[in-house]
C-alpha positions as CSV (number, residue, x, y, z in Angstrom):
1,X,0.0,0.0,0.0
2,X,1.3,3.6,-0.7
3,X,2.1,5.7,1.8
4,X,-0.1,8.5,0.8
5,X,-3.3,6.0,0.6
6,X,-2.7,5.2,4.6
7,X,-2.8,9.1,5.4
8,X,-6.1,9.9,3.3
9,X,-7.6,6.9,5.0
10,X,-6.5,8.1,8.4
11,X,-7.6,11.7,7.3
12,X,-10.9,10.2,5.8
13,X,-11.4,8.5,9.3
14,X,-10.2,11.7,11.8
15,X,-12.8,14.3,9.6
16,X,-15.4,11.3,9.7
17,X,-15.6,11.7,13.3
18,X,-14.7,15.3,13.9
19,X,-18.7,16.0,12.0
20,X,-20.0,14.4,15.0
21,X,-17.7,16.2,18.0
22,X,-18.4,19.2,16.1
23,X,-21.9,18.6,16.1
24,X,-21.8,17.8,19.5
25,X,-20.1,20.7,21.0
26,X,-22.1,23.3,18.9
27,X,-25.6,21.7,20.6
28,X,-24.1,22.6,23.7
29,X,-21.7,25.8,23.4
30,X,-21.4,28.4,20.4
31,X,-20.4,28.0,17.1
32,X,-17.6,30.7,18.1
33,X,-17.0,29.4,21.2
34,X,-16.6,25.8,19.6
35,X,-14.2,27.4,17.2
36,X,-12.0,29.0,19.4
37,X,-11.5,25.5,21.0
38,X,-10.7,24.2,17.8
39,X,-8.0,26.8,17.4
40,X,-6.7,26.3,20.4
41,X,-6.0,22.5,19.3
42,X,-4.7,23.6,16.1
43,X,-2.4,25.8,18.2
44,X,-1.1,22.9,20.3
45,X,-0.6,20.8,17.4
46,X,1.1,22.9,15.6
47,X,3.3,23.5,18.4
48,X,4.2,19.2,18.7
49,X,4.4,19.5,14.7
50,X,7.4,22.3,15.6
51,X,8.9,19.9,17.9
52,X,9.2,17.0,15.7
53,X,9.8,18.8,12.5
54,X,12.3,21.6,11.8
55,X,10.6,24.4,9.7
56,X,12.2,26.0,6.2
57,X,12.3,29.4,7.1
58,X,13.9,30.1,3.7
59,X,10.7,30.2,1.8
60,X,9.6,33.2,-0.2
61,X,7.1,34.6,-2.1
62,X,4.0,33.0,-3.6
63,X,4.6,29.9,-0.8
64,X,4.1,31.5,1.8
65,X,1.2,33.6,0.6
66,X,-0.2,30.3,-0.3
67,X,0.4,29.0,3.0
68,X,-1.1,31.9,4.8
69,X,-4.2,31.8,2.5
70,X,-4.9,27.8,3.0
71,X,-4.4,28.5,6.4
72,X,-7.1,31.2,6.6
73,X,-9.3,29.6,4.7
74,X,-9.3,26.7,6.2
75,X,-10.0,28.4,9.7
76,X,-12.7,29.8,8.6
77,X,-13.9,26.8,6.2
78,X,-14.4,25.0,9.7
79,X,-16.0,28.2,11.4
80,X,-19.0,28.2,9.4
81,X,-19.2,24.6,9.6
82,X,-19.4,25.1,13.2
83,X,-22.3,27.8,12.3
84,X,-24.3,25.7,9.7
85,X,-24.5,22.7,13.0
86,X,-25.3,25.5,15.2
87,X,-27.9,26.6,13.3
88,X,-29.5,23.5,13.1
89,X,-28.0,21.6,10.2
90,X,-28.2,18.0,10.7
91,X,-24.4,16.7,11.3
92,X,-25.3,14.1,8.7
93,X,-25.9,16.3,5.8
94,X,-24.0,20.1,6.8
95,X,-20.8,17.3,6.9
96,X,-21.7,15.6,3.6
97,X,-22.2,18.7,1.9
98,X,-19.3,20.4,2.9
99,X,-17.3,17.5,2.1
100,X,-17.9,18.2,-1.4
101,X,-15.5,21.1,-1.8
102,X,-13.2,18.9,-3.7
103,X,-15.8,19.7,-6.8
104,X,-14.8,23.3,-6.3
105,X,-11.0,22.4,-6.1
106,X,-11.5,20.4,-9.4
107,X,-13.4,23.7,-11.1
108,X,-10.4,25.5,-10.5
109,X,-8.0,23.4,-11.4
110,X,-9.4,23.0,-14.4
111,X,-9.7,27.2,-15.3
112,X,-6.4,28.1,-13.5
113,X,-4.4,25.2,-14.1
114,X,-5.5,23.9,-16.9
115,X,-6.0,20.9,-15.5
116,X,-8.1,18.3,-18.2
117,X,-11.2,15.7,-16.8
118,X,-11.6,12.3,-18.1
119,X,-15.2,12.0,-19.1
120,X,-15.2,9.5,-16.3
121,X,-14.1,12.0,-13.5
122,X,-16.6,14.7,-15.1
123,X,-19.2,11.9,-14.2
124,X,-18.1,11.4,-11.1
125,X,-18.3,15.4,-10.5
126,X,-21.8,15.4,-11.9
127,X,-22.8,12.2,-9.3
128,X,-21.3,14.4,-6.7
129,X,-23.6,17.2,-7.2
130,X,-26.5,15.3,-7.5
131,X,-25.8,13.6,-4.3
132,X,-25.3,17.0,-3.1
133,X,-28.4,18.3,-4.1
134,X,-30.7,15.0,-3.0
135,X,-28.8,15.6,0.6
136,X,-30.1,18.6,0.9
137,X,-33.7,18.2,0.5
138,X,-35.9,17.5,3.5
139,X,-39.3,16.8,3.8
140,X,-41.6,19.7,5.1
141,X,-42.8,19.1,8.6
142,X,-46.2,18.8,9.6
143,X,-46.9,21.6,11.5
144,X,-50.6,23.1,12.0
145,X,-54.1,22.9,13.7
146,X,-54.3,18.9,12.3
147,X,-50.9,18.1,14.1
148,X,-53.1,16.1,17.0
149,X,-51.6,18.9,19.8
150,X,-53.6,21.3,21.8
151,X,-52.6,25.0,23.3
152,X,-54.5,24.5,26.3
């Protein structure tokens, strides 16, 4: 087995059950309150990651920026994750969707690195956002003077 496979299985596993502790933390404590803990855990990893690893502080430029950018992104990537549970989202389907922004990372591949798609990987793109889309719907609830309740 390739090394890379192991770590995107590990990574698939780790994000896999971070949907639930985030969901789990957001029904009890704030989206931003959530977050903050969450940075404080990137903090303290990054901080083991500094022990174990020496950092190139030679880099320049466009890396960097890059760097800084995925960073930042990511950050708040996760904080509106933590907003879209808050705000009710079902961990089961704000996770799912949001773990489709590989689709966007292909779309821009594609225009700004001229990247090419198979026809099979546009089909698996297209499956993707289908999925997406029948995730998303939920039936209406029943709600009304039928619904069997009284406001005695």
């Amino acid at each position: 087995m390739h090394a890379w496979l192991g770590f995107a299985a590990l990574a698939l596993v780790l994000w896999g059950i971070t949907g639930v502790t985030q969901k789990l933390s957001t029904n009890r404590i704030s989206s931003e309150r959530s977050f903050l803990w969450f940075c404080w855990a990137m903090v303290t990893l990054s901080g083991a990651v500094l022990l174990v690893e020496r950092p190139d502080y030679t880099l320049r430029g466009i890396v960097v920026i890059c760097s800084i950018a995925g960073g930042a992104l990511n950050g708040l990537g996760a904080w509106t994750s933590f907003r879209a549970l808050e705000s009710g989202g079902k961990a089961s389907i704000v996770i799912s969707l949001i773990s489709l922004y590989p689709l966007l990372t292909v779309v821009l591949a594609v225009l700004l690195l001229h990247e090419r798609l198979t026809w099979m990987q546009s089909a698996g793109a297209v499956t993707a956002i289908a999925a997406a889309i029948l995730l998303s719907l939920e039936p209406a609830s029943k709600t009304g003077p039928s619904s069997g309740s009284s406001a005695d």
